[in-house]
C-alpha positions as CSV (number, residue, x, y, z in Angstrom):
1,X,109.6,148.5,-11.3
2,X,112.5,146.3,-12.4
3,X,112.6,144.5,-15.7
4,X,111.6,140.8,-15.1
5,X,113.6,138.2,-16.4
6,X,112.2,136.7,-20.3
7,X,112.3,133.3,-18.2
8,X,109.9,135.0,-15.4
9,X,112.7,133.7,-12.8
10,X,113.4,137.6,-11.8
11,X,115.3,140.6,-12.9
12,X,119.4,140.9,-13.0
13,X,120.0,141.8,-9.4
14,X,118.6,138.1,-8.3
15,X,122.1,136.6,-9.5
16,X,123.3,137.4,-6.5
17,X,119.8,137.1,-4.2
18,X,120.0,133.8,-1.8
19,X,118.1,130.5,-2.8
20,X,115.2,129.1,-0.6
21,X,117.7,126.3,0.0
22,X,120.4,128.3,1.9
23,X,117.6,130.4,3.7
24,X,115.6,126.9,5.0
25,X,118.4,124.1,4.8
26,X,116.6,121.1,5.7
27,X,114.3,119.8,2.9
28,X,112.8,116.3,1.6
29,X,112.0,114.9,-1.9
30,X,108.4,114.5,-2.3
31,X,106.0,111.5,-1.6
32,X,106.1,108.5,-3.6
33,X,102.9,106.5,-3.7
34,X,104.0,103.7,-5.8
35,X,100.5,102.9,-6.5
36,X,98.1,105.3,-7.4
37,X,95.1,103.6,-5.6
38,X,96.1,104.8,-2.1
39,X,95.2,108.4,-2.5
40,X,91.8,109.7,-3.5
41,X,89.8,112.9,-3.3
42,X,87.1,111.2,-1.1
43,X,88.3,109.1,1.9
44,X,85.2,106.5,1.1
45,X,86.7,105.2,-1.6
46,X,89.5,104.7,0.2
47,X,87.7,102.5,2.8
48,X,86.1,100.1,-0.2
49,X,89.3,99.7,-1.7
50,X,91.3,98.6,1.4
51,X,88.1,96.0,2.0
52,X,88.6,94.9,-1.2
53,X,91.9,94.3,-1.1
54,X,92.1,92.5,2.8
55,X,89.2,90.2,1.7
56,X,90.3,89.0,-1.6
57,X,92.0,85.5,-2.3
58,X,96.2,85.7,-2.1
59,X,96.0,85.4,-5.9
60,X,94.4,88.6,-6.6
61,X,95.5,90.9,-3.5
62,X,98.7,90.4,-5.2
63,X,97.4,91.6,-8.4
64,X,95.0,94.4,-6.7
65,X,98.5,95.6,-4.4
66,X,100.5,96.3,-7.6
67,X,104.0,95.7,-6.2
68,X,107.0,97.6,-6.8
69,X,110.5,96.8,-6.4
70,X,109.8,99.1,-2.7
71,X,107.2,97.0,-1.6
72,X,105.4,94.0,-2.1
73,X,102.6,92.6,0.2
74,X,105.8,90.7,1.8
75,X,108.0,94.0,3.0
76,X,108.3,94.3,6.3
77,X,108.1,97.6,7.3
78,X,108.0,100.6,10.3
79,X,104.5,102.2,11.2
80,X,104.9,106.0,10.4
81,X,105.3,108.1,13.1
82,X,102.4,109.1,14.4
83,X,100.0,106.8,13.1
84,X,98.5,103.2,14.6
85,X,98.8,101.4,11.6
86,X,99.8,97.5,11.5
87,X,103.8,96.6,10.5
88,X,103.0,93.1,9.7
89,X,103.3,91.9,6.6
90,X,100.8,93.1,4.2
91,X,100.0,89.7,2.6
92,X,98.5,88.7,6.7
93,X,96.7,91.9,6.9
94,X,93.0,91.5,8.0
95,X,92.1,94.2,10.1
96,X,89.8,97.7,9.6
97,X,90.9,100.3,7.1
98,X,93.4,103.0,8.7
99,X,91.6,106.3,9.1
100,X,92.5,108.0,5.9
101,X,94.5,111.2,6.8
102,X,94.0,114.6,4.7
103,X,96.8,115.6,2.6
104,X,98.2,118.1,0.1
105,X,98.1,116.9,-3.0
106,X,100.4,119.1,-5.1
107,X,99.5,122.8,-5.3
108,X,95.7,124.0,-3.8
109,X,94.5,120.4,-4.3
110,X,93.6,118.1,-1.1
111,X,93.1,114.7,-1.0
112,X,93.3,111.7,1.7
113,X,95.9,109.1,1.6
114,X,95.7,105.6,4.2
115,X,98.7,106.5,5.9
116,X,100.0,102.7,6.0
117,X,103.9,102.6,5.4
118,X,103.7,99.0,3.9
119,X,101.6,100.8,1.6
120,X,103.9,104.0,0.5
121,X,106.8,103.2,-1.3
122,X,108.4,106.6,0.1
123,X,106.6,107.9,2.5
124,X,109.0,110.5,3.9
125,X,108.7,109.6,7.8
126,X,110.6,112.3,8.5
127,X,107.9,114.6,7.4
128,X,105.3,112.9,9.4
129,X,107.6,113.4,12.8
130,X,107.4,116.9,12.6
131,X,103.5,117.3,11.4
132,X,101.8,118.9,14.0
133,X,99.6,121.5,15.1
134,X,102.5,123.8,15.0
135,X,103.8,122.9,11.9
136,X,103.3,124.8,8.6
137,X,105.2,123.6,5.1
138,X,106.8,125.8,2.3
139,X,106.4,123.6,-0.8
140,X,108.4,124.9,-3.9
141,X,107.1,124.5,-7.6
142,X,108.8,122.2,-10.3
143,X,110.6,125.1,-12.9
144,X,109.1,125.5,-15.8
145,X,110.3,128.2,-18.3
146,X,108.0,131.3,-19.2
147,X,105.5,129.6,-15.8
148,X,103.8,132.7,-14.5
149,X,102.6,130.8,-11.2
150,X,104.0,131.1,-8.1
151,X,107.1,129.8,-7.3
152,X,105.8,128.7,-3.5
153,X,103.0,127.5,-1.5
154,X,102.4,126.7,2.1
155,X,100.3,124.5,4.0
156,X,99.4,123.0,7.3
157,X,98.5,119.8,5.6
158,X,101.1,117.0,5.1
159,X,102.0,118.1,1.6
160,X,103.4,115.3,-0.8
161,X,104.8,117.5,-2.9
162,X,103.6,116.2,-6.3
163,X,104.6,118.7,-9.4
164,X,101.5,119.2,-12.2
165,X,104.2,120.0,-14.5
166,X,108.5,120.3,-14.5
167,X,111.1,119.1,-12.0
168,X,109.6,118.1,-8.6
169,X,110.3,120.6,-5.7
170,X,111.1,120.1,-2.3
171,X,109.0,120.1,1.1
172,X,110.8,122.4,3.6
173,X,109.0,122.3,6.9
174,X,109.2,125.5,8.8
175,X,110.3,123.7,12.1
176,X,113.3,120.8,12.4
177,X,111.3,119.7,15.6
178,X,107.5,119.3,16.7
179,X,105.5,121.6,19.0
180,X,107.0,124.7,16.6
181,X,111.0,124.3,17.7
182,X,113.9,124.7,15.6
183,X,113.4,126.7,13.1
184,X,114.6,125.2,10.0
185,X,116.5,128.5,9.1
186,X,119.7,129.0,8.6
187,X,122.2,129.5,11.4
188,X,122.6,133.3,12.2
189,X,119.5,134.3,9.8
190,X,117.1,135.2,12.6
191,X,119.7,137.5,14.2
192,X,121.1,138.9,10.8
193,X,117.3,140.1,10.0
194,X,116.4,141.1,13.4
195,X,119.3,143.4,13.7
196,X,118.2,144.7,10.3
197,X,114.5,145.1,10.7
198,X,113.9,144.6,14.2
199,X,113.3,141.8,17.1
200,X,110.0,141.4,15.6
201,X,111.1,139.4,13.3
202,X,110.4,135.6,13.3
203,X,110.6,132.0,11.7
204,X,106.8,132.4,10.6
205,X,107.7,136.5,9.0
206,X,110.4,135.1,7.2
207,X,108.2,132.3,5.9
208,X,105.9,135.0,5.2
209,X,108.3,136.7,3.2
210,X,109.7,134.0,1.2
211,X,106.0,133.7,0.0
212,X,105.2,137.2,-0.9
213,X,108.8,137.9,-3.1
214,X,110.1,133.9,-3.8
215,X,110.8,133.8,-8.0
216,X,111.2,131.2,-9.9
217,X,114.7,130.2,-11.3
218,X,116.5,127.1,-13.1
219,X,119.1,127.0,-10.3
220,X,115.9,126.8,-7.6
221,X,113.6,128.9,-5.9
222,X,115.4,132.8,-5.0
223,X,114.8,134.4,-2.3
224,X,115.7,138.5,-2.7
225,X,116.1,140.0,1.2
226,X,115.2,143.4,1.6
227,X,117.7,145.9,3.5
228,X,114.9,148.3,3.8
229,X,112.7,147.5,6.8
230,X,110.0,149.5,5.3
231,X,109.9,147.3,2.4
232,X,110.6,144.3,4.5
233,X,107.5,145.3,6.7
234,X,105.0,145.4,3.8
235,X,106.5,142.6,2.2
236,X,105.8,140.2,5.8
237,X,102.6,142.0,5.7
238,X,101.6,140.9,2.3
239,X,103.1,137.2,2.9
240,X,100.8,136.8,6.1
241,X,98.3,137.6,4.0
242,X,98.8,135.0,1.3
243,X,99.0,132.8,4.0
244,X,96.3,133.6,6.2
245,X,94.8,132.7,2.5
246,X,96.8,129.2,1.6
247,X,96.1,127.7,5.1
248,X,92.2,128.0,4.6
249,X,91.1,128.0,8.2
250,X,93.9,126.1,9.9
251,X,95.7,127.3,12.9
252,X,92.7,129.1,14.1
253,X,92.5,131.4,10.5
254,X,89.3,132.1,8.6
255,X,88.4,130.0,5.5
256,X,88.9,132.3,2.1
257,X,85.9,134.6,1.7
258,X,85.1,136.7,-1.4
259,X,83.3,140.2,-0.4
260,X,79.6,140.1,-1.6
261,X,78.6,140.3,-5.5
262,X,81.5,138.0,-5.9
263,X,80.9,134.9,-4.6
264,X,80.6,131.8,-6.5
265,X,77.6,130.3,-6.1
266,X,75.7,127.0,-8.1
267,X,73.1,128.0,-10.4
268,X,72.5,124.7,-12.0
269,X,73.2,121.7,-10.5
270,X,76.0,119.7,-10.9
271,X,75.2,116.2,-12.6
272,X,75.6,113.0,-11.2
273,X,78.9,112.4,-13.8
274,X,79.5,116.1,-15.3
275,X,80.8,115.8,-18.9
276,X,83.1,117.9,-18.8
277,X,84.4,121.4,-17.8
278,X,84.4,124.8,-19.3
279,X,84.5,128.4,-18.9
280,X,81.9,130.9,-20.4
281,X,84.2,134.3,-20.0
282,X,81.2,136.3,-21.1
283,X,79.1,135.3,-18.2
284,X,81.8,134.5,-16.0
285,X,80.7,130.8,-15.3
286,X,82.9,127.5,-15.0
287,X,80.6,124.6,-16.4
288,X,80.6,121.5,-15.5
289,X,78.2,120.0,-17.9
290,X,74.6,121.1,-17.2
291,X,76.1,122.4,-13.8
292,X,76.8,126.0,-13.8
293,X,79.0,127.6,-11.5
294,X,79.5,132.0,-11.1
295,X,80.8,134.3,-10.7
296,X,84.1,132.9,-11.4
297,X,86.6,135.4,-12.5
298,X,88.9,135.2,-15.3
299,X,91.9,135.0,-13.0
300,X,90.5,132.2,-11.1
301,X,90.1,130.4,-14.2
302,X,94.0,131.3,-15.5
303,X,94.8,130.7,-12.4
304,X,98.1,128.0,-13.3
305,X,101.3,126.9,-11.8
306,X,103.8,125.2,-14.0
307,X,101.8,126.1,-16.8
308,X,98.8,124.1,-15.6
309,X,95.5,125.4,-15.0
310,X,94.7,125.0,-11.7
311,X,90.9,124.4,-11.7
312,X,91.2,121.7,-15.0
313,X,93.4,120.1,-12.6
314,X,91.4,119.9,-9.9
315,X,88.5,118.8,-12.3
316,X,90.3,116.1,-14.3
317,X,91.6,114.1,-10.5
318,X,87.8,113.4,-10.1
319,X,86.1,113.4,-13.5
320,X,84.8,110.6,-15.1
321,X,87.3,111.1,-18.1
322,X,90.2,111.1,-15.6
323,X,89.4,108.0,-14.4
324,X,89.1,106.4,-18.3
325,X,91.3,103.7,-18.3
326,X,91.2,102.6,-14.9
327,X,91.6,99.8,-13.5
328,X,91.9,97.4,-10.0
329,X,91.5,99.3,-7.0
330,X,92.0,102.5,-8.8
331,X,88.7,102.0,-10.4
332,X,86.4,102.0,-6.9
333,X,85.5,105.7,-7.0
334,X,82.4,107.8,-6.3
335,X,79.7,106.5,-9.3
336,X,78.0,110.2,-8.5
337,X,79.4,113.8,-7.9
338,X,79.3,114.2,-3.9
339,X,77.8,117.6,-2.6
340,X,81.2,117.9,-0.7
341,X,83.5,118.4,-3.8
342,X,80.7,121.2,-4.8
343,X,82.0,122.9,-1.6
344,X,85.4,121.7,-2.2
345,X,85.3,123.5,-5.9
346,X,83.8,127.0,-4.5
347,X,86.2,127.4,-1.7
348,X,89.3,126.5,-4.4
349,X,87.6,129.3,-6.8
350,X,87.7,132.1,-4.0
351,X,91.0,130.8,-2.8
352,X,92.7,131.3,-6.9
353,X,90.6,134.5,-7.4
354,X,91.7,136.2,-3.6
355,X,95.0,134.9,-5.1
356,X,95.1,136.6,-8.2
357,X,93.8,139.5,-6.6
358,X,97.2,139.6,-4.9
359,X,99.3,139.5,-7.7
360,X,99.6,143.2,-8.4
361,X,100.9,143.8,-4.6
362,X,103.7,141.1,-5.1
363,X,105.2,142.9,-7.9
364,X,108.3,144.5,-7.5
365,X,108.0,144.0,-3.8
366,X,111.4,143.1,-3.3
367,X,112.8,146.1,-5.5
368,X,115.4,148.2,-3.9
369,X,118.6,147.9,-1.9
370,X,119.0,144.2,-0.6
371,X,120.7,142.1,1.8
372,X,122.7,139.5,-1.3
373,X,124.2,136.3,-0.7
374,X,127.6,137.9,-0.3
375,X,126.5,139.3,2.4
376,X,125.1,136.5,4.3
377,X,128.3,134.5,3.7
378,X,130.4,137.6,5.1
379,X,127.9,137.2,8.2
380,X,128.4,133.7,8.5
381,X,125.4,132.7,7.8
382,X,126.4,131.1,4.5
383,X,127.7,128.2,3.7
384,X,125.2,126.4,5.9
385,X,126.5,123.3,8.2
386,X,125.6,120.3,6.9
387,X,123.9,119.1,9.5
388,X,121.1,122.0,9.0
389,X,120.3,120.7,6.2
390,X,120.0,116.5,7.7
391,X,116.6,116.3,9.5
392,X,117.1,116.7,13.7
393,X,117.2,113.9,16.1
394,X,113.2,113.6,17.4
395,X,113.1,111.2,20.3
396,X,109.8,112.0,22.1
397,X,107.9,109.3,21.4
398,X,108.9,105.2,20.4
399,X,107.9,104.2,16.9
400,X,106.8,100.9,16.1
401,X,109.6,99.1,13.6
402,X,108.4,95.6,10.8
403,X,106.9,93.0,12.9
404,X,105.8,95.0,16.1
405,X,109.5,95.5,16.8
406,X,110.4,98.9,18.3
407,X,112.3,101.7,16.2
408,X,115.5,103.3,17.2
409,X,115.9,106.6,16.6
């Protein structure tokens, strides 16, 4: 096997491996809330907090909206696509709560978020054009030096991108348009790779790649291509895998499932406000106060990306400690611990221990003779044209623009 790196960002021969960004051009910044109190790990709260906030006096849905120089209950803004939300001003709103939509919420965290645009200082509506059924989204990881998580995830979810730790990343979808068209590849890959490994090759097995060899690096996420299509075979094969694993049921997959002996089960139950959370490596047990959790391996627990451990994370978004301090709508929250994030907490555990289990397979996996970025530029595929990299023109459906006006696209 190659050296690595001291960084972890790869051995030598990725100085001259492509970058994520040349390989899928068109990206977008992440989400920016603006205000905290419009996502939450349990879409109730997010009801009681947009009731709250339409029935109180001017005075204090001012206060309770938390304005930003993006928007105040005043701003007029465009519905997001996709979604039948008012584009009235915000300080006239007195209708029903939007249904909450399920999101990504950084890396293997979900949440819900009212998808109302007056709401979301950046919303990203180009992300939400191209959110479909079809649609899956590579989401790279902030750098962080000596970080020995993965440098990529995917999802089917609307991701917002948020980084636990480091420089944000980007959101690449993996189609420029809806229903699955466009690959948002660069010109020219496709064919480079299928007259290299074969017409088998697709938008969704170089996705799959990208997730099985992408490294870490300060100048982004790299990319190494295989010229063997042995290696390039296994390597698809490994990356449909940790997909398959990532998308947890969507697009028709299985949810993750541990074999028998390992799967985490509760053997004391979880409090109505656990104290706190720990990990018993002797009896392979997460604790979350009296509420006892196992088997949880020891790689599901180290489980971290940018340095952050993964389940703490997960833990500290709805713990009563993480919500120390709160304060306006930020503060209506569950008063107990609902059964669903029990379920929510075993399905992340055997998700980061199938994930770990992994790791061995992805190393050196993209050792060997390989296709560099010299030799995508003398194909033409690189430099990519600007305008792969500027979102594509999506005119199937009118959006509503501020004040019930219609949007031009």
């Amino acid at each position: 096997m190659a050296a690595r790196a001291a960084d972890g960002s790869g051995d030598g021969q990725d100085a001259d491996a492509p970058l994520l960004d040349d390989l899928m051009p068109w990206s977008v910044r992440p989400l920016r809330t603006g205000r905290p109190w419009v996502m939450a790990p349990d879409a109730a709260s997010l009801r009681a907090r947009w009731e709250r906030l339409v029935r109180a006096p001017a005075d204090e849905r001012e206060r309770l909206f938390r304005a930003t120089r993006a928007r105040t209950p005043q701003t007029p803004v465009a519905a997001l696509p996709g979604q039948a939300t008012g584009t009235g001003r915000f300080a006239r709103e007195e209708g029903p709560c939007p249904e909450p939509v399920r999101i990504a919420h950084g890396p293997f965290d979900e949440q819900w978020l009212l998808p109302d645009h007056r709401l979301i200082d950046a919303a990203r509506p180009e992300l939400w054009r191209v959110a479909d059924g079809h649609q899956l989204f590579a989401v790279e990881h902030g750098y962080v030096p000596q970080d020995t998580g993965p440098a990529l995830s995917v999802t089917a979810l609307l991701p917002d991108g948020h980084s636990p730790a480091g420089r944000p990343g980007r959101i690449r979808p993996l189609y420029r348009r809806p229903d699955g068209h466009e690959p948002n590849l660069a010109p020219g890959l496709l064919g480079l790779l299928r007259a290299r490994h074969g017409e088998s090759v697709t938008a969704r097995s170089v996705l799959a790649w990208a997730l099985a060899a992408a490294r870490r690096s300060p100048a982004g996420c790299v990319v190494p291509l295989p010229a063997d299509t042995a290696r390039w075979s296994a390597g698809v094969e490994l990356g449909q895998e940790l997909l398959r694993l990532q998308l947890r049921g969507a697009r028709g997959g299985e949810r993750p499932r541990l074999p028998g002996g390992r799967r985490p089960y509760v053997r004391a139950a979880i409090p109505p406000v656990p104290a706190g959370l720990a990990y018993d490596p002797d009896g392979e047990a997460l604790t979350l106060g009296t509420g006892r959790i196992s088997p949880v391996s020891a790689g599901a627990w180290e489980f971290r990306v940018g340095g952050v451990r993964m389940l703490e994370l997960w833990f500290e978004r709805r713990s009563a400690a993480g919500a120390e301090g709160a304060d306006g709508l930020e503060a209506v929250r569950p008063r107990a611990w609902p059964q669903e994030w029990t379920s929510e907490l075993l399905e992340l555990i055997t998700l980061l221990a199938l994930l770990d289990g992994l790791r061995p397979r992805q190393e050196g996996i993209a050792d060997g003779p390989r296709i560099t970025a010299a030799d995508l530029r003398t194909a033409g595929v690189l430099p990519v044209p600007a305008t792969a990299r500027r979102p594509a023109s999506v005119l199937g459906h009118q959006e509503e623009g501020p004040d019930g006006q219609f949007a031009l696209l």
